[in-house]
N, C-alpha and C positions, 0 to 999 in steps of 0.2 A: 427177486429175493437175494439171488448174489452183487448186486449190486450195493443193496441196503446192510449185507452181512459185511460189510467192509467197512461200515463207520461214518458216519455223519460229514465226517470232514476229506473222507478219502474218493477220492476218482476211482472206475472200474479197472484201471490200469497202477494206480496204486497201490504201497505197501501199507504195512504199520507205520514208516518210522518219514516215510515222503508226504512233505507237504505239499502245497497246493501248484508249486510252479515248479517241483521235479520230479514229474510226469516225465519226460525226454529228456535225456542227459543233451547238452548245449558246452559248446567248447568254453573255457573259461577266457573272458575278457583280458586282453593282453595290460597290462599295465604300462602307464608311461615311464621309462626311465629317470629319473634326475640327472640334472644336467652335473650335477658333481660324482655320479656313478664313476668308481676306480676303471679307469685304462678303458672307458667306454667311448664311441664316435660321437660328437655332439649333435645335434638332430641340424640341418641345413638351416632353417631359420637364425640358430645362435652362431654358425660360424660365422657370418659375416658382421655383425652389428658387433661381437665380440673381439675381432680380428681388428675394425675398428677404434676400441674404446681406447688403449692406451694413447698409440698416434694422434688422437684429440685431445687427449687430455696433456699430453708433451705442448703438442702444441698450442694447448691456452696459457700454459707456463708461460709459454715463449713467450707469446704476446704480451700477457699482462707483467712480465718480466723487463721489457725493454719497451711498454708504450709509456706516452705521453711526454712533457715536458722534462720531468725528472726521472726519467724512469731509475727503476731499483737497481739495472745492472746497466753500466756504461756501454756505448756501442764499442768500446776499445776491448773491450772483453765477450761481449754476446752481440751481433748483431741483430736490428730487424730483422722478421722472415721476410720484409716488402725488398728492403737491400738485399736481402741474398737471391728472391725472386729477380730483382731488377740485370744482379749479376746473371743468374743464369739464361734472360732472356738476350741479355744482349750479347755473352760470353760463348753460349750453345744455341742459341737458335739465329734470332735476329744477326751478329755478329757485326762486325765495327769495320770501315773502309780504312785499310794503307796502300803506300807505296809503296811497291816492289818493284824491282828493273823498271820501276819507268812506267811502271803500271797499276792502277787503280786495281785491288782485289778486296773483296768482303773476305775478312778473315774473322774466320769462328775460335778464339783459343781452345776453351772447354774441348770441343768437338774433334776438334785437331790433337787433344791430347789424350783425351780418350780413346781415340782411332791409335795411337801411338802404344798405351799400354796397353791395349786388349790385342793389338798383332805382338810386344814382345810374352806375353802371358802362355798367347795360342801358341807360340814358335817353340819357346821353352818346355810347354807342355808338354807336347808331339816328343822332343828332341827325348826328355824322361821318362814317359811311359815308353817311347820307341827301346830304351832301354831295361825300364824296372819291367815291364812286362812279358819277356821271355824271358830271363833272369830268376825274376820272382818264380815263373811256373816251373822251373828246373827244379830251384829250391825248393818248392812246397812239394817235389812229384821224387828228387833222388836225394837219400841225407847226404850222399858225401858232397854234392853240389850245395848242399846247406851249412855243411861242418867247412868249406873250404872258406865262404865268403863271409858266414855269420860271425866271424869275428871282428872284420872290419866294420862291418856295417850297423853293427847292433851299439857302439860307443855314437855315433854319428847321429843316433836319435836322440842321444841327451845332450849336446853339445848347443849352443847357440847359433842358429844360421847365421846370425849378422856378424858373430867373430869371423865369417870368410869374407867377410867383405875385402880387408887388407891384403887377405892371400891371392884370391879373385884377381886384386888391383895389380897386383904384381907379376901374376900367371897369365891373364889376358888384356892389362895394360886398361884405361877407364874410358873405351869407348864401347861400342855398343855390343862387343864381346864376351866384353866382363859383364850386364847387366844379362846377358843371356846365361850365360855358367851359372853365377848368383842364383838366378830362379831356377834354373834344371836343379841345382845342389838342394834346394828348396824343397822342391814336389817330389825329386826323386827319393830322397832320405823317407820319407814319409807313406808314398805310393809302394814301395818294395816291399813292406813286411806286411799291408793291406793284400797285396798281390799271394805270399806267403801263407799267408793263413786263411785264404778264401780257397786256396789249392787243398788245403789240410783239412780244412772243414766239410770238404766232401764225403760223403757217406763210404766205409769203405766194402759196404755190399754192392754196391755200383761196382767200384774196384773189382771184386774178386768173381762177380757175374761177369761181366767184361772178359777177362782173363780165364772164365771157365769157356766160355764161350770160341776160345782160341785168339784174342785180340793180343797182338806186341806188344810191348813197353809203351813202345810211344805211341799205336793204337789208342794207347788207355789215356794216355797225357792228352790227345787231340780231339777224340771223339767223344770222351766221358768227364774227365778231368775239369777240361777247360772252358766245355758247357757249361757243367754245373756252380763253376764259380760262376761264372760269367757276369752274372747280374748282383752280387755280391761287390764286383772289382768295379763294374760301373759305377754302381752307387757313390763308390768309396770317391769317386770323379766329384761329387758337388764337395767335398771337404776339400781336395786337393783345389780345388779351384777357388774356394774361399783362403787357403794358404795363399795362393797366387798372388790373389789382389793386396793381402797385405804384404807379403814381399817385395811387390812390384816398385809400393813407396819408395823403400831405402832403395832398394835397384836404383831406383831413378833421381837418390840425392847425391848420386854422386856421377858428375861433368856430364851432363847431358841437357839439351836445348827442348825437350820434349817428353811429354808423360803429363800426369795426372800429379805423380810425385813431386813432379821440378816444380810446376806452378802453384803448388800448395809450399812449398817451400819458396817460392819467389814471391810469392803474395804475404805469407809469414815473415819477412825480410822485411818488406816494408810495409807490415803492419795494417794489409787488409783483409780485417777478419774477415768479412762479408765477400773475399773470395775464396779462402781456405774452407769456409761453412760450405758454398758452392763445390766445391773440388770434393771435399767428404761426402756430401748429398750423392753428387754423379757418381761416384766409386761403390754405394749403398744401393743404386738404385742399379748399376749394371752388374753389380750380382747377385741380386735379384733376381733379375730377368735371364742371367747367364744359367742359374739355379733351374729357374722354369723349365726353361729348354733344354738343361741336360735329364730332368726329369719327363719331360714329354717325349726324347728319345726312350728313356728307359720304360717309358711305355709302351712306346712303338716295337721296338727290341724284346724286350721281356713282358710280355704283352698277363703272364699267367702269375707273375712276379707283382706288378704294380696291382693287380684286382685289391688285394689285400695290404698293400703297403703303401706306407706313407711318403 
């Protein structure tokens, strides 16, 4: 009878107002995303096929830009991607036999120039953070070490690097001194107020716990301070390193036998585009790969940092 008193349509475990399938509440079906959701991660399937699409689509431009008999743009202007392949096989890999002293060597230019900028890049690096980096932590951690230096330093960031080129030439003379200065002035103008405000951006209840706790001044700058940038100042390493490589260029147009820069400029002389294309490609693709690697340190390193970060 209690059964029947509940209505024709109603289950022994149903209401008035429950129909036939919420008898048990059941969690509710998650929804897919759209892939144009604001500031949303794209699901793994679309990042690769979409990471791909422009780099294809560039390069059927190329192609159908520069094939055939007539093509629509001259090779004096756009060369083939097979001429620029052809250059990089025989420039960076394969490589071409001369004589040296007397001696038969396979000489790789590409390879040999690019070994060239990436030791003067690394060396300049090292010489600027070895500088902005305890520099910067003073500044961000005492004002009057902020108030003594921020006056010089803060005109330096709006200034054009390439106007030191002439000073550079004249301070350390145009060999492989001056392309070392040039790029320290480079990174370091740049890395210093990154260093600055990664200090300042620390929470300052870490500060004053620290210091309830009985930690010194510089307690506070070493153990608390400096951590907590920490991964903030690395990061800030794949900018400073994409600064590098385009600095490296000019560094290297001026009197130097060696770089990435000279031979994009020597090839530009006389008029082979299809190795300047080559020379741009290698410079693209090794900071890239330089990008990767300071990124999979910052994995390794700030291991709680990258879970969530890009």
């Amino acid at each position: 009878m209690a059964a029947s008193a509940a209505g024709p349509n109603q289950g022994p475990n149903q209401g008035p107002n429950q129909g036939p399938n919420q008898g048990s509440k059941k969690a509710p079906l998650r929804s897919r995303e759209p892939i144009w959701s604001l500031r949303k991660p794209l699901p793994t399937s679309w990042q690769f096929w979409l990471g791909l699409l422009l780099p294809l689509l560039l390069l059927v431009l190329w192609v159908s830009l520069t094939s055939g008999s007539k093509p629509v743009v001259g090779g004096a202007f756009l060369p083939k991607p097979t001429d620029v392949l052809r250059v990089l096989l025989r420039d960076l890999v394969i490589g071409k036999p001369e004589i040296i002293d007397g001696h038969q060597v396979v000489v790789r230019v590409l390879f040999d120039a690019a070994l060239a900028s990436a030791w003067r890049i690394v060396l300049s690096f090292l010489l600027a953070a070895g500088v902005a980096l305890p520099l910067g932590i003073m500044m961000g951690a005492f004002e009057p070490v902020n108030r003594i230096v921020e006056p010089v330093m803060a005109p330096l960031r709006y200034m054009p690097i390439s106007a030191f080129i002439p000073l550079t030439i004249l301070w350390f003379g145009i060999e492989e001194k001056q392309k070392l200065a040039f790029l320290f002035l480079g990174v370091f103008v740049y890395l210093l107020p990154v260093v600055v405000s990664a200090i300042r951006a620390v929470p300052e209840e870490l500060v004053q716990t620290a210091r309830t706790l009985g930690a010194g001044r510089f307690q506070v700058v070493f153990t608390v301070l400096v951590p907590a940038a920490a991964p903030d100042i690395f990061d800030s390493f794949r900018v400073m390193n994409a600064i590098s490589w385009t600095y490296v260029i000019l560094a290297e147009f001026v009197n130097t036998r060696s770089g990435l820069g000279y031979q994009i400029q020597l090839a530009g002389n006389h008029l082979h585009i299809d190795e300047v294309f080559a020379g741009i490609l290698i410079i693209g693709v090794i900071g890239l790969l330089s990008d990767a690697l300071i990124r999979f340190f910052g994995s390794l390193l700030f291991p709680w940092r990258e879970a969530g970060h890009v």
